[in-house]
N, C-alpha and C positions, 0 to 999 in steps of 0.2 A: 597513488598507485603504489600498490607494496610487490617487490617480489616479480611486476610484472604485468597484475592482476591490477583490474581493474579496481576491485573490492577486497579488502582484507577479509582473508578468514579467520578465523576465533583458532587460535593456538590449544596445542593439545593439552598443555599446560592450564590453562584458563578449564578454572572448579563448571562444574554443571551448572545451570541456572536452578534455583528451588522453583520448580515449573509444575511441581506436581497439582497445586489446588488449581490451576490455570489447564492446565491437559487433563484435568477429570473434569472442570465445565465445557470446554470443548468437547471431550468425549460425550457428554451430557446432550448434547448437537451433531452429534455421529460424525465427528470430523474425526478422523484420522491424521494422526502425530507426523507421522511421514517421515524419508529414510535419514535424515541428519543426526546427527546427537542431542542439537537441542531440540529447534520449533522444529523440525525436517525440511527444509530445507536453505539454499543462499538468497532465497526468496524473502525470507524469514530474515534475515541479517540485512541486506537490503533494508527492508519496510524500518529496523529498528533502528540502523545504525542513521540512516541517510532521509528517510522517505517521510517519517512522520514531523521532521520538524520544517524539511524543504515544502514541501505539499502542500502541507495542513495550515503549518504556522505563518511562513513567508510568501504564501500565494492567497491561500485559499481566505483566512484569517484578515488579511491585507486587501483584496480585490471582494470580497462576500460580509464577511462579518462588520467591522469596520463601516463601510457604509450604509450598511442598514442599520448602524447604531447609531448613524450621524456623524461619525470622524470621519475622516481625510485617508485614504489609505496611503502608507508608505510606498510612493511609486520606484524609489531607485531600491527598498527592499525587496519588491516584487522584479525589479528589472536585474538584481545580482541573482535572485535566485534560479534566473527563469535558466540559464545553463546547467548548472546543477540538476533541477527536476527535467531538464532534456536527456542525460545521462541517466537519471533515473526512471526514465519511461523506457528507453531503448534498453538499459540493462534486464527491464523488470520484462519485455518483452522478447528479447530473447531467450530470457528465461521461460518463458511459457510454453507450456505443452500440447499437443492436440488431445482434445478429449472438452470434456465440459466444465472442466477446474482448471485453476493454475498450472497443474503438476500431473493432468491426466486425467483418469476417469475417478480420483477418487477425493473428495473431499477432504481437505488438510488444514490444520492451522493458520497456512498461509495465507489461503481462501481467507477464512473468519478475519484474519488480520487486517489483509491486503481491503478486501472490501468496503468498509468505510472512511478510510482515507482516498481511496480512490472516485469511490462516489462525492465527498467534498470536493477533492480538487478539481473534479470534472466541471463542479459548479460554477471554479472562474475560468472567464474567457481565455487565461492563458492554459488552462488544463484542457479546457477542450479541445484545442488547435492541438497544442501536444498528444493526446491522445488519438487524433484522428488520423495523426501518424503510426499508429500501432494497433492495425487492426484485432490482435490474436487477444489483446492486453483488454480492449475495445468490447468486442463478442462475449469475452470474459464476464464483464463490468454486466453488461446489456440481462444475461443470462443469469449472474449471482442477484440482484434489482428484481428478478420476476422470483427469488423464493421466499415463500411464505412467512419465514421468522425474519426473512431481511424487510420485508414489507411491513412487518410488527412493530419490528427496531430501527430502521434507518432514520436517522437525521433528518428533521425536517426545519425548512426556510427560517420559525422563531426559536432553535432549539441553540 
């Protein structure tokens, strides 16, 4: 906790990310950049700073991948993380807005980002249970899953 905050924000001092070849292929998917300086939004900070290595790597990786390659998963790695990714369900859910995206009615970075770490981690039984604590996060998931490029792209069970 910096400040207060749950989450540190990127100081004003801190250089722009070089984001531009990364927001002209999202642009390319009609996602809109959205109102922050960098991805748009604390959503976006979030997913990079905390989500993708709690989620992905020490849940999802550990409890999914791992044994369907024949190892053992790390059970006290998955049991340090699982407070961690609690904090991150509930932050990423308060964060969320009414509308059919993350951040409202319009398609963002966020979206794009948020949505395959999220569909992994849903994949282990401890993301599920977490998840079914946050409906708004939930609905989300449920609703980005039925579109058409994410259907093309999403991660499948020998990927």
């Amino acid at each position: 906790m910096k400040d207060g905050r749950r989450w540190a924000e990127p100081s004003p001092e801190e250089p722009e990310p070089a984001c531009t070849a990364t927001c002209s292929v999202y642009a390319e998917f009609g996602a809109h950049r959205g109102p922050c300086r960098t991805h748009g939004t604390p959503v976006q900070s979030i997913l990079d700073a905390y989500a993708y290595r709690t989620l992905v790597w020490e849940i999802y990786v550990e409890r999914v991948v791992k044994p369907r390659d024949g190892s053992a998963p790390d059970e006290v790695r998955i049991s340090s993380a699982i407070g961690q990714a609690r904090r991150i369900v509930t932050a990423l859910e308060e964060l969320t807005q009414s509308g059919p995206f993350l951040l409202g009615n319009q398609l963002t970075l966020a979206d794009c980002h948020a949505a395959s770490m999220m569909h992994l981690f849903q994949q282990a039984e401890e993301g599920a249970l977490l998840l079914k604590n946050a409906p708004g996060l939930s609905r989300w998931l449920e609703m980005f899953r039925s579109r058409a490029s994410f259907v093309k792209t999403a991660p499948t069970a020998g990927d």
